[in-house]
C-alpha positions, -999 to 999 in steps of 0.1 A, spaced: 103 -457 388 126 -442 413 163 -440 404 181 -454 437 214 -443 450 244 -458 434 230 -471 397 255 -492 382 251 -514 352 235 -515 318 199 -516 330 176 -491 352 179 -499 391 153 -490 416 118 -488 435 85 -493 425 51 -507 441 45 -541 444 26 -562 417 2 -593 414 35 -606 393 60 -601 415 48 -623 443 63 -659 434 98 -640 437 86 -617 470 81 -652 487 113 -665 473 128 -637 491 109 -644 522 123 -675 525 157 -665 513 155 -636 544 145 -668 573 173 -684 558 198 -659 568 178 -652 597 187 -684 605 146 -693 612 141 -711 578 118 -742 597 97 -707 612 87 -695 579 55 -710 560 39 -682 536 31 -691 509 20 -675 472 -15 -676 479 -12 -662 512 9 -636 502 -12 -627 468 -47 -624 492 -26 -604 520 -15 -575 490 -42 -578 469 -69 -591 485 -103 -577 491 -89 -556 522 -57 -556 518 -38 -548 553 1 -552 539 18 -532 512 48 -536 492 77 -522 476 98 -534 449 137 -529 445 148 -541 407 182 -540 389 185 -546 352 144 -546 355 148 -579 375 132 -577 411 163 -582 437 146 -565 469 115 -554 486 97 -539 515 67 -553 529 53 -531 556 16 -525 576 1 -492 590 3 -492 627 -10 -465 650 4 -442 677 -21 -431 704 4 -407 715 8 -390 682 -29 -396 670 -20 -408 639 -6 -439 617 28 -449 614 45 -475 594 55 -508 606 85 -526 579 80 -560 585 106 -569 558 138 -550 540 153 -574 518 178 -571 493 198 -601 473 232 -598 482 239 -601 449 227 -566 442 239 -553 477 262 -523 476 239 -505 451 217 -483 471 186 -505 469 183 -510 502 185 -470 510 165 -466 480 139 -489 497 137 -473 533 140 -435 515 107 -442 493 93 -459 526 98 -430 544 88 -406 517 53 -428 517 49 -418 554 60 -382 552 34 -373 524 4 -392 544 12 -374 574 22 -406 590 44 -402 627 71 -426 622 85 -456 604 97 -488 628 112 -518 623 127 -548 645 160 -563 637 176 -593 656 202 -585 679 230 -602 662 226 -585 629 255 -560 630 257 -556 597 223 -544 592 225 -527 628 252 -504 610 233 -496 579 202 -484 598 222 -460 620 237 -447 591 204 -435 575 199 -418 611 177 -448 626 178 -452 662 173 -483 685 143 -483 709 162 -486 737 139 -496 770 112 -513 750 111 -550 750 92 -569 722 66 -596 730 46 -618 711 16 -644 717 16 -674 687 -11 -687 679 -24 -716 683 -7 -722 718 -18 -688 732 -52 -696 722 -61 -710 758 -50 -679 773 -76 -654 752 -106 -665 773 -93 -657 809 -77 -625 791 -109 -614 781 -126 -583 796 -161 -594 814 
């Protein structure tokens, strides 16, 4: 275990990989993250999806675990992406979530440090994240790990199963 930033309390407080067990809770926090996203009705994961998506036969997402008092209160989920400019991976943090009952602990910090210590010892080119516009607060705590915004790049997405009808004419003949 990793010792984050700021330790308080009678118990051990930081990082560690995700395990089988801790998935009921990651999906709580899921939903507790669309909930002050303020998409709850946009999230639908579920255990089972989550359990095959970590530890499935090919597993394509990984996970990290923040703890306090040896209870889970955050975690990371992130992907490997890929940068054809760079020529190598890169990490893509789909999810930084920390209770805000154990906010103002370093958890969060400790989360994005081990992240980026993950990427740093593969060789890996970056780590990248999206955050919505309105979310000053975690805006601020970004920049002050040295993040910067993509400034210039727009984000765009196809959902499934409406863009469905336009794979076939998209297709390369």
């Amino acid at each position: 275990m990793t010792v984050g930033e700021g330790t308080a309390g009678p118990g051990p407080t930081g990082t560690r990989e995700i395990r089988p067990g801790d998935v009921p809770v990651v999906v709580a926090m899921i939903y507790e993250l669309a909930e002050y996203e303020r998409q709850p009705e946009d999230c639908h994961i579920t255990v089972g999806q989550l359990q095959a998506a970590l530890f499935g036969p090919s597993p394509a997402l990984f996970g990290l675990i923040a703890e306090r008092d040896g209870e889970p209160v955050g975690c990371a989920l992130w992907f490997l992406n890929f940068s054809t400019w760079e020529g190598v991976h890169g990490i893509y943090l789909e999810d930084l979530y920390v209770r805000p009952s154990a906010r103002g602990h370093g958890l969060g910090t400790a989360l994005l440090t081990r992240l980026v210590g993950i990427a740093a010892e593969r060789g890996y080119a970056r780590v990248e994240w999206s955050v919505l516009d309105w979310n000053e607060p975690s805006i601020a705590f970004y920049r002050s790990l040295g993040a910067v915004p993509m400034d210039g790049w727009t984000t765009f997405r196809l959902t499934m199963p409406a863009a469905a009808p336009a794979a076939p004419s998209a297709a390369i003949e």
